[in-house]
N, C-alpha and C positions, 0 to 999 in steps of 0.2 A: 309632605312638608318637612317633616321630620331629616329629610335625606338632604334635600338643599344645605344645612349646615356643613353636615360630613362632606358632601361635596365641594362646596367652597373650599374649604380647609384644605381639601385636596390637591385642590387645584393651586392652593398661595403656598402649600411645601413645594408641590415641585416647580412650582417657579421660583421659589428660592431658591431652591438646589441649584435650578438651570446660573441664577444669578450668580450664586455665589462658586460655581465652575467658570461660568466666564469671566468672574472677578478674580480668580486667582489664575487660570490663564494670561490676563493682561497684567497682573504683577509684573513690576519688575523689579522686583528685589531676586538680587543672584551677583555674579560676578560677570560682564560683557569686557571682551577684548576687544582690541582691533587695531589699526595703525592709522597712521595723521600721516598724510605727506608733507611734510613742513620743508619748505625753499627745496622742492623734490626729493627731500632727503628720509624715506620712510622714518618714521616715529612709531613705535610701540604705544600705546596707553590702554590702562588697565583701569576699567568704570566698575564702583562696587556698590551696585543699591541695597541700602537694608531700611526695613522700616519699624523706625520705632516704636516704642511700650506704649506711646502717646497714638501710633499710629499716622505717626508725618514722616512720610518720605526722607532720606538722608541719602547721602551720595559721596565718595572719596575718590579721589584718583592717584592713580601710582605711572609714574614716566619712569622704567627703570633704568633708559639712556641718561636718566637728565638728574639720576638718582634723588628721586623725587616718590616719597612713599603715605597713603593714605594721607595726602592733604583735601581737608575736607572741601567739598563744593556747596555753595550756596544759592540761595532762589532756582532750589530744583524742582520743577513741573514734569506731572506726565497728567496728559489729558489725553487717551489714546484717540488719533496714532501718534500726538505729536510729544516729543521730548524734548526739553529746556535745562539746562543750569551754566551755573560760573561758575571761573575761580579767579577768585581773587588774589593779586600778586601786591608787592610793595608799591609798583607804580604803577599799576591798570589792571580792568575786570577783563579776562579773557571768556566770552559765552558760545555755547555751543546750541544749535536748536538743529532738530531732526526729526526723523518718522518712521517707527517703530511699523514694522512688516514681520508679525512672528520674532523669531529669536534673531532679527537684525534690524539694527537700526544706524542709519544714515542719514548724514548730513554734513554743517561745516561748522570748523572755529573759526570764532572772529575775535582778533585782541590785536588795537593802536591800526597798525599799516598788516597785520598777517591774518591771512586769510586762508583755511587749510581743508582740504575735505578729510571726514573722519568717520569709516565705520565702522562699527561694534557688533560684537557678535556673542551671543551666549554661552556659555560654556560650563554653566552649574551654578552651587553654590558657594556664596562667601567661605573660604578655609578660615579655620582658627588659626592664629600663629601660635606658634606653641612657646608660649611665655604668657605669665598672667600681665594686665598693667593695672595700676592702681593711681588715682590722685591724689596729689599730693599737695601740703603746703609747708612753706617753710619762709621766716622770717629775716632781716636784713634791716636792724633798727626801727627807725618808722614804717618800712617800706614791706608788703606783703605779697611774694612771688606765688605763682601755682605751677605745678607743673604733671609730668607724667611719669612713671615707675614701671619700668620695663624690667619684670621678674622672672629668669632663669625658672623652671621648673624646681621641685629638690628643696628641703628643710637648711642646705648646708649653708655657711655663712659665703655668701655670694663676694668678687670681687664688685667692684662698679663703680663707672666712667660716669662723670660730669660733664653734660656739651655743652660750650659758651659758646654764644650767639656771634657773628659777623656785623656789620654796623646796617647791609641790608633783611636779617633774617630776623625778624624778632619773632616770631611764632615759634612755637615748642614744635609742629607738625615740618616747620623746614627742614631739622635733624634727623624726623623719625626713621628716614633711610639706615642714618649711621645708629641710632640707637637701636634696630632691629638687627643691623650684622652682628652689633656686639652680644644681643640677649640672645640670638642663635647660637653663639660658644661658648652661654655661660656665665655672659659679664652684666653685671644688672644696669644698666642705663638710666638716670635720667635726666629728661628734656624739657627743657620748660620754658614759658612765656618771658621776654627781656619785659625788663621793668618801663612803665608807659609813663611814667611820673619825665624824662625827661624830655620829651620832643611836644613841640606843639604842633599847631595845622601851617604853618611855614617849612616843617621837614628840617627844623634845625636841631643836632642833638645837644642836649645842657646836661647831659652824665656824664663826668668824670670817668674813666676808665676805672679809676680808683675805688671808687665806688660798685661798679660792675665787678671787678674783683671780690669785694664786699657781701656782694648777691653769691657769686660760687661760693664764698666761703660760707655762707647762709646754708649754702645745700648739702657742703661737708658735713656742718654741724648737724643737721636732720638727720642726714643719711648712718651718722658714728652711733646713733641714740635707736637702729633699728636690731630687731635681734635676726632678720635676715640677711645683713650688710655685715661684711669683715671689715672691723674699722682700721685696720691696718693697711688697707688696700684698696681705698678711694684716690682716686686720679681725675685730672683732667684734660679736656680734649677741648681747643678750641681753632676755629676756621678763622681765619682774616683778623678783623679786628680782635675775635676770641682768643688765637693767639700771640696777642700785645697782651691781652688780659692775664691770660693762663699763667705766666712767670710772676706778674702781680700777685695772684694770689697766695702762688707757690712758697715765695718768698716770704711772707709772710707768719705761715702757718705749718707746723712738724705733722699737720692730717695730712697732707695730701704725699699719695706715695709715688706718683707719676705722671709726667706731663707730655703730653701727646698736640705738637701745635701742625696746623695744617695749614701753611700760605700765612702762618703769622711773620710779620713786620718787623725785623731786628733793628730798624731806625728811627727815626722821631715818626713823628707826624707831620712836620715841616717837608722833611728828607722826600715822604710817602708822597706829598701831595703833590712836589714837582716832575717825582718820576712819572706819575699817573698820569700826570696833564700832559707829559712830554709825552710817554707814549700814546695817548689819544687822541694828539695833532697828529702823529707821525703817522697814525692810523689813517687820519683824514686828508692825508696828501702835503701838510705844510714842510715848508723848508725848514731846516736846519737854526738858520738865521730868525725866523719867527719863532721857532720854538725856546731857542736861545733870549728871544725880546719876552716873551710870556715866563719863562723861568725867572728873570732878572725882575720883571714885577711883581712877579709874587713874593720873592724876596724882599722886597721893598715893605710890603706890606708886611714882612713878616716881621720885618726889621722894628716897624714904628710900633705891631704890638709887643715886641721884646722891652722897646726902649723909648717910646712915646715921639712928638717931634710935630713938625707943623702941620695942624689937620687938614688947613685950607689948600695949602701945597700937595698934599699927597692927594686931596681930594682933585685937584686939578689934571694931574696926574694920570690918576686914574678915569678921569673925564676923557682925556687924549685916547689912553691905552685901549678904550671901549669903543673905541673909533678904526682898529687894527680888525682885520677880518676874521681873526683867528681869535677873540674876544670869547665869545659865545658857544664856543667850543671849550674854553677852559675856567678855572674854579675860582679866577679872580674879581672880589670884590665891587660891587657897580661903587659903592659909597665905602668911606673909610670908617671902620668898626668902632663902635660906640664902648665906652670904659666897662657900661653894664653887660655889653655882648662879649669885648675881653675877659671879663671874670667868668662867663654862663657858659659862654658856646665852647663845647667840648673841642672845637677846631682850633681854638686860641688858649683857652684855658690848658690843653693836653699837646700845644706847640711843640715842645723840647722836651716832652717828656721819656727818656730815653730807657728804651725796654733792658738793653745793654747791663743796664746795674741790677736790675731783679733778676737777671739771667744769671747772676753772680753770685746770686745769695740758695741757686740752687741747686740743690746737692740732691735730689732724686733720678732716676733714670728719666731721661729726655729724648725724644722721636721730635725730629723737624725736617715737615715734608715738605717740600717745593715744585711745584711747576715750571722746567726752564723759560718757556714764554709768556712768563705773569706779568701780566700789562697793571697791574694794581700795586704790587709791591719789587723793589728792587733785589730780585735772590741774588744777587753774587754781594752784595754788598751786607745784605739781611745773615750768610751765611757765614759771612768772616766775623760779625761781628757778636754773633750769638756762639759762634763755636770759641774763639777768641774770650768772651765774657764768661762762659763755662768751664774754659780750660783754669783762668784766672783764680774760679771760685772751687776749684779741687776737683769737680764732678769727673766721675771714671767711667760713667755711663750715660753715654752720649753716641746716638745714631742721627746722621742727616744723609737724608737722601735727595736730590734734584732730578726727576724725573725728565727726559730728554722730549722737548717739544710740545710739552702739557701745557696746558695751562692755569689759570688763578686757582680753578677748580680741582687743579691736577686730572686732566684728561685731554688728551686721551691717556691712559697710563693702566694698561691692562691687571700688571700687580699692585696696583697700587692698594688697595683695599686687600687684599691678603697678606702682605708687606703690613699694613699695620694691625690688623688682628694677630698676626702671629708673631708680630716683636712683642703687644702686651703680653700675649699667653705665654709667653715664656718667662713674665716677669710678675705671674700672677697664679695665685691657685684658684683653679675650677674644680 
């Protein structure tokens, strides 16, 4: 009798053992590669499982074509063999489901109309990048931003780049591509969440550019109050919309020592809106003459929020113009804007706001990168009038470059990302 005990006992360790070797066999926490075929065009993507303190599964992926780094995935499953997760994008969940055979696992993406097989394969474990990051927060009046703190290794007073958001990016993880080349030479980065106070579930924004200026200037002041930050040498870097904003803040404030704009808008917002509809008919086959009839309306519309005028006529108007086949394709108003949408929505509120005059008031070294095929913003026009608006305001340091056949993204454009790392570092000590 006596033995029975011992013996049970025996028998429940080693079949833990056995368990818990087949349980760590079926982990999958590690690093899995593998390529997407996307519209036949091989894709790269880089799947990083870790599991957390808590012991729940986590997941990131990195696209390095689509310079796309450690954005996290959500509703990740593995129930072996089968493996589950999204991601989430501005305007749709893209999900992936597949089936785990050993260190490969296959299956497809599905996200709107694309449909891709994708498979992964293992290759170790997760790398540390070699920079610390830290959370952060920092203030902007009522409003309380968070963000991320991409730390150079080294006690020394670090330089470091502020990345302002685009009007599609507002997650801190969209930049963390460009915030990771910068903390690999030295430069402290950080990225952080746009402010959620002004969009509702309609997707219309009510922030003022001015205000998002406001928010960088929020993060200067953080960053001058750390004793691993040289506060002589806080800059910023901003994409699209971020840089409209970036000369905003610039202007403003003797913090910032450099502005770095990528595909920022040297014209109104008016200017922006009809280049972008016109090249997005033009994309979609329409004539000349309709693109010419959708330009001339928007105009109109622009006109009555400049200067007011008869609503019921413009409403009619616009009743007609929604009747043109080329309607639905472009950014013009089904119904004529209401007084309280002219003061909130950032598209009327931010009309004329012309980036030209803050460009004026800056006197720091200035990098403005362009795309020559940027279907989003007007660069021959953006580039006269910001080089023009700098010349005006004394600035001696001033680089533009227009990359030949890129686009909004600046890509394809092989230097492009070395071209600006290495104009900062020369304007920066590491």
């Amino acid at each position: 009798m006596p033995k029975a005990p011992w013996l049970l006992a025996l028998m429940f360790a080693l079949s833990s053992c056995l368990l818990d070797s087949h349980g760590r066999s079926e982990r999958l926490d590690g690093r899995w590669e593998g390529v997407a075929d996307l519209a036949s065009t091989p894709t790269k993507a880089i799947v990083d499982f870790v599991r957390g303190a808590d012991g729940v599964l986590g997941a990131s992926i990195s696209v390095p074509d689509e310079r796309l780094l450690s954005k996290p995935l959500v509703n990740v499953h593995y129930r072996s063999p089968r493996v589950h997760f999204e991601l989430r994008t501005s305007d749709r969940a893209i999900a992936f489901d597949g089936t785990r055979k050993g260190n490969i696992i296959t299956g497809s993406v599905r996200g709107g109309d694309t449909e891709a097989s994708l498979r992964l394969e293992r290759v170790g474990e997760v790398p540390r990048a070699p920079y610390t990051q830290e959370e952060v927060r920092f203030p902007n009046g009522g409003v309380s931003l968070s963000g991320t703190l991409l730390l150079p290794p080294g006690q020394a007073h670090h330089p470091a780049v502020i990345l302002i958001h685009g009007s599609s990016t507002p997650n801190r993880n969209d930049f963390r591509f460009y915030g990771d080349l910068f903390a690999r030479r030295g430069i402290a980065a950080l990225i952080y969440d746009k402010r959620n106070e002004g969009s509702d579930r309609d997707g219309i924004s009510r922030v003022d550019l001015r205000d998002l200026a406001g928010d960088a200037l929020g993060a200067v002041e953080m960053l001058k109050g750390r004793a691993d930050i040289n506060p002589r040498q806080i800059g910023l870097w901003g994409h699209s919309q971020g840089g409209w904003v970036a000369p905003i803040a610039a202007a403003q404030s003797k913090d910032v020592a450099f502005v770095i704009s990528f595909s920022g808008p040297g014209v109104t917002f008016a200017e922006v809106n009809k280049y972008a509809d016109a090249t997005r008919l033009r994309r979609h086959g329409f004539s000349d003459a309709e693109i010419g009839e959708e330009t001339q309306a928007l105009e109109k519309v622009d006109q009555y929020v400049r200067s007011g005028g008869d609503k019921r006529l413009l409403q009619a108007f616009l009743d007609t113009a929604w009747s043109a086949r080329w309607a639905s394709q472009s950014t013009l108003p089904r119904r004529v804007p209401s007084e309280a949408e002219i003061q909130s929505w950032l598209r009327w509120r931010d009309l004329d706001l012309d980036p030209a005059r803050f460009w004026e008031q800056v006197g720091v070294p200035v990098l403005a990168l362009f795309g020559e095929l940027d279907d989003v913003v007007p660069v021959q026009a953006s580039v006269a009038k910001i080089e023009s608006a700098l010349r005006r305001g004394g600035n001696k340091d001033v680089t533009v470059k227009v990359y030949p056949k890129a686009s909004h993204t600046i890509q394809p454009a092989p230097d492009f990302l070395s071209d600006m790392v290495d104009w900062l570092l020369q304007r920066v000590t590491v």
